[in-house]
DRENPA-3360 file (N, C-alpha, C; in nm, 2 decimals, always signed):
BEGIN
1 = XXXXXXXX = -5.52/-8.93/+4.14/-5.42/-9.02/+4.12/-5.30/-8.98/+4.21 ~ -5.21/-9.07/+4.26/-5.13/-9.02/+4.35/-5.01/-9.04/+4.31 ~ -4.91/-8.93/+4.31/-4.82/-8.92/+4.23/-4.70/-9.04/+4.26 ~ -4.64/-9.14/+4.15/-4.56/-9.24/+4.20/-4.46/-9.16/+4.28 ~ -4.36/-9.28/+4.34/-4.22/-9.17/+4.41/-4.11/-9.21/+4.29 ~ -4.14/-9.23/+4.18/-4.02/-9.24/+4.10/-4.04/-9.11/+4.03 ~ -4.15/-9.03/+3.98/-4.18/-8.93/+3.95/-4.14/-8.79/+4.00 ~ -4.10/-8.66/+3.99/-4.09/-8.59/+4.08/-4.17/-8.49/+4.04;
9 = XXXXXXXX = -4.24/-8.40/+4.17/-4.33/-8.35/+4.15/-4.41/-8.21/+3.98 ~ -4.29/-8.14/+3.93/-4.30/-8.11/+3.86/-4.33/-8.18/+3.73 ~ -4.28/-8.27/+3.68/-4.29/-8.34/+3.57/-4.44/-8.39/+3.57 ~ -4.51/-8.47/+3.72/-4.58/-8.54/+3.79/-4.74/-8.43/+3.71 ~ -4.73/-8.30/+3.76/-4.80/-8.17/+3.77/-4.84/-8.17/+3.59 ~ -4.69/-8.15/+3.51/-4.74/-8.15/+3.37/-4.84/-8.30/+3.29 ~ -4.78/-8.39/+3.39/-4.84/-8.53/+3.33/-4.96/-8.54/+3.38 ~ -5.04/-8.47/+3.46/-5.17/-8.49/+3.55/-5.26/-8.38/+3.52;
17 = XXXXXXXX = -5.21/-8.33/+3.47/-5.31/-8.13/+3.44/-5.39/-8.16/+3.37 ~ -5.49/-8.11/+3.34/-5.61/-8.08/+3.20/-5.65/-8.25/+3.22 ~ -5.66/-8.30/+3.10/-5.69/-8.45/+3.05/-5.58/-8.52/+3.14 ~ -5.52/-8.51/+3.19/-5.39/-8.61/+3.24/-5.35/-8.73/+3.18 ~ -5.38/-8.83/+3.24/-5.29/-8.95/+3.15/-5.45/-9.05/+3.09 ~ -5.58/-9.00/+3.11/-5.65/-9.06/+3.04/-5.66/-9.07/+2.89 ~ -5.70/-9.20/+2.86/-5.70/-9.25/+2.73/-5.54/-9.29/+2.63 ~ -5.43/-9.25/+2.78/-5.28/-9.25/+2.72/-5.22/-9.37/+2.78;
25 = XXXXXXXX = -5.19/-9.49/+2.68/-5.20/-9.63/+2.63/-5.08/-9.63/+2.62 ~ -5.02/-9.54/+2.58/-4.82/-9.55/+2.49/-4.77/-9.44/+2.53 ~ -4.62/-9.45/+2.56/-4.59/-9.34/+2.55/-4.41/-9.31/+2.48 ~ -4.37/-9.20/+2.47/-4.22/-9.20/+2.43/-4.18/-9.12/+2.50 ~ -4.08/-9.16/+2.57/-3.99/-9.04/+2.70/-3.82/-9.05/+2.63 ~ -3.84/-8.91/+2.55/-3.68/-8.86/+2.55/-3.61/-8.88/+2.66 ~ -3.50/-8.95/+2.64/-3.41/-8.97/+2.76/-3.45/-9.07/+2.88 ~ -3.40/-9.13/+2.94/-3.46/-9.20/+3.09/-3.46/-9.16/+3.18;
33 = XXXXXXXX = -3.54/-9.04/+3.23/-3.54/-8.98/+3.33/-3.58/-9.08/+3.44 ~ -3.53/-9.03/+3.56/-3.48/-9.07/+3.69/-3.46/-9.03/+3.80 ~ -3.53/-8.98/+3.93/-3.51/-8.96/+4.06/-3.37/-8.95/+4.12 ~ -3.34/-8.88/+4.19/-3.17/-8.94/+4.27/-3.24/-9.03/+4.36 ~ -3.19/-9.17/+4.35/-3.19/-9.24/+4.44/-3.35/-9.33/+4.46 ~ -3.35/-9.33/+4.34/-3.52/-9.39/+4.24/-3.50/-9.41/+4.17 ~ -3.58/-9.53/+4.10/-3.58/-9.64/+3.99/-3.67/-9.52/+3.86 ~ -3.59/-9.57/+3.74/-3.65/-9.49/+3.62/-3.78/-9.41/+3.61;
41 = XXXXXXXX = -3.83/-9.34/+3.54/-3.96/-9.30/+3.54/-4.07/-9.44/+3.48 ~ -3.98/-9.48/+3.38/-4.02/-9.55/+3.29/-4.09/-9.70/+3.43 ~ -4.04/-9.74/+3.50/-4.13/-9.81/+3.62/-4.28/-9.74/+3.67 ~ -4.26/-9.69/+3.66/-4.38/-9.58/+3.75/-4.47/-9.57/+3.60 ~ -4.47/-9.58/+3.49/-4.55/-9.58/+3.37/-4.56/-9.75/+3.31 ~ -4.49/-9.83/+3.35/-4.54/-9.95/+3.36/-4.66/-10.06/+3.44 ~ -4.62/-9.97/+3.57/-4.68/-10.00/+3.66/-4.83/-9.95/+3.64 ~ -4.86/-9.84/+3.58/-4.98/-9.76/+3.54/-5.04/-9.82/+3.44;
49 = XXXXXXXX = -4.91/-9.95/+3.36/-5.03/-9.98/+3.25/-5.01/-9.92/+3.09 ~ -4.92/-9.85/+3.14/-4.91/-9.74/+2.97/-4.76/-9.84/+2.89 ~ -4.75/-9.88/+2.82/-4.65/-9.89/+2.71/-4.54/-9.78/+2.74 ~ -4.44/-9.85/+2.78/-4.35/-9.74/+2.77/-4.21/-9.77/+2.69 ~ -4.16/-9.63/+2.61/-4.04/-9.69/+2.54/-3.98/-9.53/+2.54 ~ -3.84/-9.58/+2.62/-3.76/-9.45/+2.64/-3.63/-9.47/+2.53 ~ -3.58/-9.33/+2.49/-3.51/-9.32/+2.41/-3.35/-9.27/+2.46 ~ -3.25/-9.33/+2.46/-3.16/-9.21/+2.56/-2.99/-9.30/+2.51;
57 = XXXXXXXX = -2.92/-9.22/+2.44/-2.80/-9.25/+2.36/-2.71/-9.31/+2.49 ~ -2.73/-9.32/+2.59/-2.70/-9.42/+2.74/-2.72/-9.50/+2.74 ~ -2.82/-9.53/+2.69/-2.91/-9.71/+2.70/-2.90/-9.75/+2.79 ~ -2.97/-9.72/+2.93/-2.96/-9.69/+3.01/-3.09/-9.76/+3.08 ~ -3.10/-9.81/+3.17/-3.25/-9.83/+3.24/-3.37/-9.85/+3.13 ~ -3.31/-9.95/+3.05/-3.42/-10.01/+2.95/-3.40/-9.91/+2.81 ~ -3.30/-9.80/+2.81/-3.38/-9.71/+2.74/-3.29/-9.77/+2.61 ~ -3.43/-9.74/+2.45/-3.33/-9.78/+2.35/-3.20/-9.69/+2.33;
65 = XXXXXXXX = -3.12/-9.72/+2.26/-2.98/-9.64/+2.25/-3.00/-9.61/+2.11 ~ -3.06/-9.49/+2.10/-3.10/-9.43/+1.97/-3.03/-9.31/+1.98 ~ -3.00/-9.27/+1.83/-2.94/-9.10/+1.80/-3.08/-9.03/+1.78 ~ -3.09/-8.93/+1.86/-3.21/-8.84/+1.80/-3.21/-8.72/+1.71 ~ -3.08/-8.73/+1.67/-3.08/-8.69/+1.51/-3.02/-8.75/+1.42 ~ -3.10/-8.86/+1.42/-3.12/-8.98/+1.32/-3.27/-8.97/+1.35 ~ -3.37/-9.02/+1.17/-3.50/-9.10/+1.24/-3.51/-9.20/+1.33 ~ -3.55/-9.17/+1.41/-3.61/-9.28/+1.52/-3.72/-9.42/+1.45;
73 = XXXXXXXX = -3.79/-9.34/+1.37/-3.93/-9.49/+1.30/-3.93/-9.61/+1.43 ~ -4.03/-9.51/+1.56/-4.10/-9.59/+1.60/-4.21/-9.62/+1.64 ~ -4.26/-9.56/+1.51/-4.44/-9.53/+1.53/-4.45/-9.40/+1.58 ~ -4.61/-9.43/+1.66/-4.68/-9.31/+1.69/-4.68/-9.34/+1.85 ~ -4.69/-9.25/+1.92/-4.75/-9.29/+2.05/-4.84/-9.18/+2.09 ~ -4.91/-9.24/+2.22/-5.04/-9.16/+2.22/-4.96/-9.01/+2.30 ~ -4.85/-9.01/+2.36/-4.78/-8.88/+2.45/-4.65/-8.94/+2.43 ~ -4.55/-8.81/+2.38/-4.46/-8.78/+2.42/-4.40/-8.69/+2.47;
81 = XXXXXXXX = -4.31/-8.75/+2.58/-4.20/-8.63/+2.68/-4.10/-8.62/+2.67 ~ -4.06/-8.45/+2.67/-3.96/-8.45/+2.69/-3.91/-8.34/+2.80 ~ -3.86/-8.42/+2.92/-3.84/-8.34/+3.03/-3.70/-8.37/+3.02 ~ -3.64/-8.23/+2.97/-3.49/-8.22/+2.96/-3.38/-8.29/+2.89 ~ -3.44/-8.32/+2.78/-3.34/-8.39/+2.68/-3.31/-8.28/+2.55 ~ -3.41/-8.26/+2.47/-3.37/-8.17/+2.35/-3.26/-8.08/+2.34 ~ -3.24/-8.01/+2.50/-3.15/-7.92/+2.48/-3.01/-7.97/+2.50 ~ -2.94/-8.10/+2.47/-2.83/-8.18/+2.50/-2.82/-8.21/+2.34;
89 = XXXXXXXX = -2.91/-8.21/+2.24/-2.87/-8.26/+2.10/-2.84/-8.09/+2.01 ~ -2.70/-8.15/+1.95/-2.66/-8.08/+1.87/-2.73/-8.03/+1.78 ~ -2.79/-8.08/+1.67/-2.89/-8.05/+1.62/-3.06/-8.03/+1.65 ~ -3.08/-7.92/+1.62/-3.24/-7.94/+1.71/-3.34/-7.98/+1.59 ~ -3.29/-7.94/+1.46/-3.38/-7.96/+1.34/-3.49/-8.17/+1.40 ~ -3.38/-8.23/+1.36/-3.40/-8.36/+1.36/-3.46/-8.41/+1.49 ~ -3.43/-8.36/+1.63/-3.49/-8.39/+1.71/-3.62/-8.35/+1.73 ~ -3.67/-8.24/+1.72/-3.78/-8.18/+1.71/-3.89/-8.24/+1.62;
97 = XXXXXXXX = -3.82/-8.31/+1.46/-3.89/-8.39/+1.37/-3.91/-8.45/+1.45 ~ -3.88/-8.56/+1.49/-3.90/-8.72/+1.56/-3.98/-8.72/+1.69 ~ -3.99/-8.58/+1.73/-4.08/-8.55/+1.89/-4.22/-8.54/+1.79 ~ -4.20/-8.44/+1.69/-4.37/-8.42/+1.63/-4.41/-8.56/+1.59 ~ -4.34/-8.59/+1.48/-4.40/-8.77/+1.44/-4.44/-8.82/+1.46 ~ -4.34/-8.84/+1.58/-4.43/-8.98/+1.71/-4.53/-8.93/+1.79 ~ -4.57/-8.81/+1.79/-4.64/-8.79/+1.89/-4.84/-8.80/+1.80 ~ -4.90/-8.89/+1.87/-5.01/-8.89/+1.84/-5.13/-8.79/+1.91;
105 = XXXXXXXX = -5.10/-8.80/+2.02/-5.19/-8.71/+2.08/-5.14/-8.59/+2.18 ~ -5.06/-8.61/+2.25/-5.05/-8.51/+2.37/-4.86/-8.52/+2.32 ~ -4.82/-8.41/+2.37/-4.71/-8.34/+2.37/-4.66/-8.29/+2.48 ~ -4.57/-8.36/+2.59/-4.53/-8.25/+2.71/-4.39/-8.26/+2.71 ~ -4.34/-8.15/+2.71/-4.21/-8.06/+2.69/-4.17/-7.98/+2.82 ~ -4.03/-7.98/+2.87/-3.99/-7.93/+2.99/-3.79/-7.88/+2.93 ~ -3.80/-7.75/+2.95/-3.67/-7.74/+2.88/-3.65/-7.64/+2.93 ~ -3.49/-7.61/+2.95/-3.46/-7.52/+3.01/-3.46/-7.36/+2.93;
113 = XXXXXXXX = -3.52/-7.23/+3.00/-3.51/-7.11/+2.93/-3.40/-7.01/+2.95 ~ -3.35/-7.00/+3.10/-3.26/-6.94/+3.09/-3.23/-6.97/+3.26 ~ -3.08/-6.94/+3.32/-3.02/-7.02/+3.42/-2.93/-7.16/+3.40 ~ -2.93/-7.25/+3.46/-2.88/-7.39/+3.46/-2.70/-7.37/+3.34 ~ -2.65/-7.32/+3.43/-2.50/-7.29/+3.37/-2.49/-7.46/+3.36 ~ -2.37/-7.51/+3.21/-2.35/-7.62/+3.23/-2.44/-7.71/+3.19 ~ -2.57/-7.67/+3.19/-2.64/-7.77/+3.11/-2.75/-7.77/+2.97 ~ -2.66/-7.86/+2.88/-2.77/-7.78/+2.76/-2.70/-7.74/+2.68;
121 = XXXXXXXX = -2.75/-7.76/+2.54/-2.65/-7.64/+2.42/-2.86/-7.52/+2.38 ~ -2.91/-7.61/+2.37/-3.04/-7.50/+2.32/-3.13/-7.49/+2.44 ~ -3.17/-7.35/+2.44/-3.29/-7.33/+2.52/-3.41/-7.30/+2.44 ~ -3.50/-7.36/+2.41/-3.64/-7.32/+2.31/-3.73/-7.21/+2.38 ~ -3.75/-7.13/+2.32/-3.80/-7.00/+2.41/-3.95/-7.01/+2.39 ~ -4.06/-6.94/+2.47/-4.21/-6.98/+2.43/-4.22/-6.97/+2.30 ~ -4.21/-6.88/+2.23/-4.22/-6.81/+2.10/-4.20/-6.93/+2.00 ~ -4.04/-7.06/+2.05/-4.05/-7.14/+1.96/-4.17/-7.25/+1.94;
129 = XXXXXXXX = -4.19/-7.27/+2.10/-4.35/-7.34/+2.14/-4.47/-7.33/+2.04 ~ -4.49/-7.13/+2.05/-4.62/-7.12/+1.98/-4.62/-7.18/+1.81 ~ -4.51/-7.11/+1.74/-4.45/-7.16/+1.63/-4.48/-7.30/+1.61 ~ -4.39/-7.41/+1.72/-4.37/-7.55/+1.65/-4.56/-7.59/+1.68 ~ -4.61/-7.55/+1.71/-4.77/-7.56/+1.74/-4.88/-7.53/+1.64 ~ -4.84/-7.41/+1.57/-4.90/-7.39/+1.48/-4.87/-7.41/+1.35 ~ -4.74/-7.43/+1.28/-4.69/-7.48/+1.21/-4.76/-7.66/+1.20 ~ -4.70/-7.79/+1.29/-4.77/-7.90/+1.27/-4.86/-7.95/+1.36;
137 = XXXXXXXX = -5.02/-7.83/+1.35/-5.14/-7.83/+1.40/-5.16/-7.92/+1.52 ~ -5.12/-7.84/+1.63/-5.14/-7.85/+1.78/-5.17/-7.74/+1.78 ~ -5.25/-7.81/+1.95/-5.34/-7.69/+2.02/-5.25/-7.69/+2.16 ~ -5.19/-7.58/+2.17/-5.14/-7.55/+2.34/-5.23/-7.55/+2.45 ~ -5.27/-7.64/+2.52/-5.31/-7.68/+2.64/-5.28/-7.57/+2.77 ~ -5.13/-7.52/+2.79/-5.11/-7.44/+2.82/-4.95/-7.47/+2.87 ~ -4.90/-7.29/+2.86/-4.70/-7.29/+2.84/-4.75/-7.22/+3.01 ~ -4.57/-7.21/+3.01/-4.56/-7.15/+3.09/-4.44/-7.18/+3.20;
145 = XXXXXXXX = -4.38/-7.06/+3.23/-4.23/-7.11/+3.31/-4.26/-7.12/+3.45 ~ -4.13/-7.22/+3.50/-4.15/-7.24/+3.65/-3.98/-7.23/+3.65 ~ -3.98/-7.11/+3.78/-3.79/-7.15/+3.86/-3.77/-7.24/+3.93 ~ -3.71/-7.32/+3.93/-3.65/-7.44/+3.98/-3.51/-7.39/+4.08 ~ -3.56/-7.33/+4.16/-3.40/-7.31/+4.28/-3.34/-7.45/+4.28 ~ -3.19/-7.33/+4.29/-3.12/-7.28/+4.25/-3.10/-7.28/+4.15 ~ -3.13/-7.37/+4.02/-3.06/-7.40/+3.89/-3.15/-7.30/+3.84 ~ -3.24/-7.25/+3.74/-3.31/-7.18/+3.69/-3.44/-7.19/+3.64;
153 = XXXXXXXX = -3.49/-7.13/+3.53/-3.59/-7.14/+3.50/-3.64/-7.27/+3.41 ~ -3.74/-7.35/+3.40/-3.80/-7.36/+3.28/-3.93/-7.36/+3.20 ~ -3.91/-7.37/+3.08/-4.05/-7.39/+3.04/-4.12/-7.46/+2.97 ~ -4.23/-7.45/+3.03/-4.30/-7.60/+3.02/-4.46/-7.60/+2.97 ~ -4.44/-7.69/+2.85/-4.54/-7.67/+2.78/-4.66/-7.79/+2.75 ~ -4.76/-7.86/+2.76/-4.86/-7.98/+2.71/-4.91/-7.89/+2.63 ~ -4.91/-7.97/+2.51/-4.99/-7.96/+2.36/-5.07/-8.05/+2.33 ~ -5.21/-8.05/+2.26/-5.27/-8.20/+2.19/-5.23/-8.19/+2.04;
161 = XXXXXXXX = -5.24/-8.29/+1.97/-5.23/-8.26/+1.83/-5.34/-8.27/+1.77 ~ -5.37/-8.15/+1.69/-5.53/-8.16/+1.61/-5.51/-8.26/+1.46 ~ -5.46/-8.27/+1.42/-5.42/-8.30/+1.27/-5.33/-8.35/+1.23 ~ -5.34/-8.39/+1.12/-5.19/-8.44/+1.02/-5.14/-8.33/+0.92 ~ -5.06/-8.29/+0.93/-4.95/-8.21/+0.84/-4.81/-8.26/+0.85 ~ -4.73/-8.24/+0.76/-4.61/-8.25/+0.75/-4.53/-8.20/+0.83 ~ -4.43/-8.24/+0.91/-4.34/-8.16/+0.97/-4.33/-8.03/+0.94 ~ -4.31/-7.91/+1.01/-4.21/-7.80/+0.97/-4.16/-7.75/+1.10;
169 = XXXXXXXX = -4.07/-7.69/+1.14/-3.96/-7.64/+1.22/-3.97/-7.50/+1.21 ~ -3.96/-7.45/+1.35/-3.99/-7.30/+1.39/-3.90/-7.26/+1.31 ~ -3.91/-7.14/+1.34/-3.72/-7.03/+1.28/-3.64/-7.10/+1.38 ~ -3.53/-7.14/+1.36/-3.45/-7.17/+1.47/-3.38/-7.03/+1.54 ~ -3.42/-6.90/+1.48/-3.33/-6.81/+1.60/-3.42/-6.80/+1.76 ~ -3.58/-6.87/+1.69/-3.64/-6.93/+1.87/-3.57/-6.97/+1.96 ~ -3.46/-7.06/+1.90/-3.44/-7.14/+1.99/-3.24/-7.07/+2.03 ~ -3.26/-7.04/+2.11/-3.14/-6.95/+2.24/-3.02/-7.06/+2.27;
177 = XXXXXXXX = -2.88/-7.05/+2.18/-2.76/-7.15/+2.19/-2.68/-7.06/+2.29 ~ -2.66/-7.17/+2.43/-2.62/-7.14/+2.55/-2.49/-7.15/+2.55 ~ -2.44/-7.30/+2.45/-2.31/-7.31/+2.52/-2.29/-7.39/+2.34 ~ -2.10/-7.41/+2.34/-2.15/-7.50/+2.19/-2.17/-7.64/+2.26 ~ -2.09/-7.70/+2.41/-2.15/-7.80/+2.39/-2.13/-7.83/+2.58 ~ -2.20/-7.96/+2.63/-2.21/-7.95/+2.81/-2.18/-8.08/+2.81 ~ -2.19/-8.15/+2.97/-2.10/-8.29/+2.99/-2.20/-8.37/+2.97 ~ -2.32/-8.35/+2.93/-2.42/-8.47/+2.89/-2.44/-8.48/+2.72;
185 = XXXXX = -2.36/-8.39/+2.67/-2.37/-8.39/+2.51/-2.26/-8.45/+2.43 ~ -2.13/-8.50/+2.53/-2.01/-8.59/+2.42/-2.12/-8.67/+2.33 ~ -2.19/-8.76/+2.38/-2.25/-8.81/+2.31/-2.28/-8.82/+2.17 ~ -2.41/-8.71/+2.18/-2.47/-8.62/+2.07/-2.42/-8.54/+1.96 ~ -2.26/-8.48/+2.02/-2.14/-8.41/+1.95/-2.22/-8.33/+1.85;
% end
């Protein structure tokens, strides 16, 4: 499959690895991610055919204008992403709920570990990965960080989900508070 140009190649790489996007019908994308100078991601997943519903306190390029720490209640979907949103919400408890929930089958996660001054209040470290995996029964597909010159590292994880369990939440000292707050989080406060 050839990657859209609304996509950029990293994200592209997590969404296409192992199983890629077969049998994936719906999806939920924390935030509206977007190209400089390219139309939403969320086009490039319409055009494929997948249901798409983006979440992003901007409302922005279709996206709902949801708090994600509030319940979201919008079902299940077969994949949820989140490439670079979590670490902009104040609270990680509630966001983290609403990423497991919805997620029916596949799980891909892209978040900053350490670098990117300015952006972000949390960085989730692998450690929080293995945790939020084994706790509400996922299987890690596979982690693993990539440097992004100049800005820094991240890491970046696809999970499947084996099971139904109840929510539970890593230890939060997993998860690394960079700043108390950045210019993409007035919002989230």
């Amino acid at each position: 499959m050839t990657r859209p140009p609304e996509i950029t190649p990293l994200p592209w790489d997590l969404l296409t690895r192992g199983e890629g996007l077969d049998g994936i019908e719906s999806m939920l994308e924390l935030g509206n991610k977007k190209s400089p100078g390219q139309k939403p991601y969320k086009v490039a997943f319409q055009r494929m055919g997948i249901r798409h519903v983006s979440v992003d306190l901007n409302g922005q390029d279709g996206a709902l204008e949801l708090d994600l720490r509030e319940p979201l209640k919008l079902g299940r979907f077969d994949m949820v992403t989140n490439f670079g949103t979590s670490e902009h919400v104040s609270e990680q408890e509630p966001v983290w709920r609403n990423i497991i929930e919805a997620t029916g089958k596949v799980l891909i996660s892209m978040t900053p570990i350490r670098g990117w001054s300015n952006h972000g209040i949390w960085y989730p470290t692998q450690e929080f990965y293995h945790q939020l995996a084994e706790l509400n029964d996922f299987h890690i597909e596979f982690i693993e960080n990539h440097t992004w010159k100049p800005r820094g590292t991240l890491c970046c994880v696809r999970m499947h989900r084996h099971g139904e369990v109840p929510f539970a939440m890593p230890d939060q000292r997993l998860i690394t508070r960079v700043a108390a707050s950045d210019p993409y989080t007035k919002s989230y406060g």
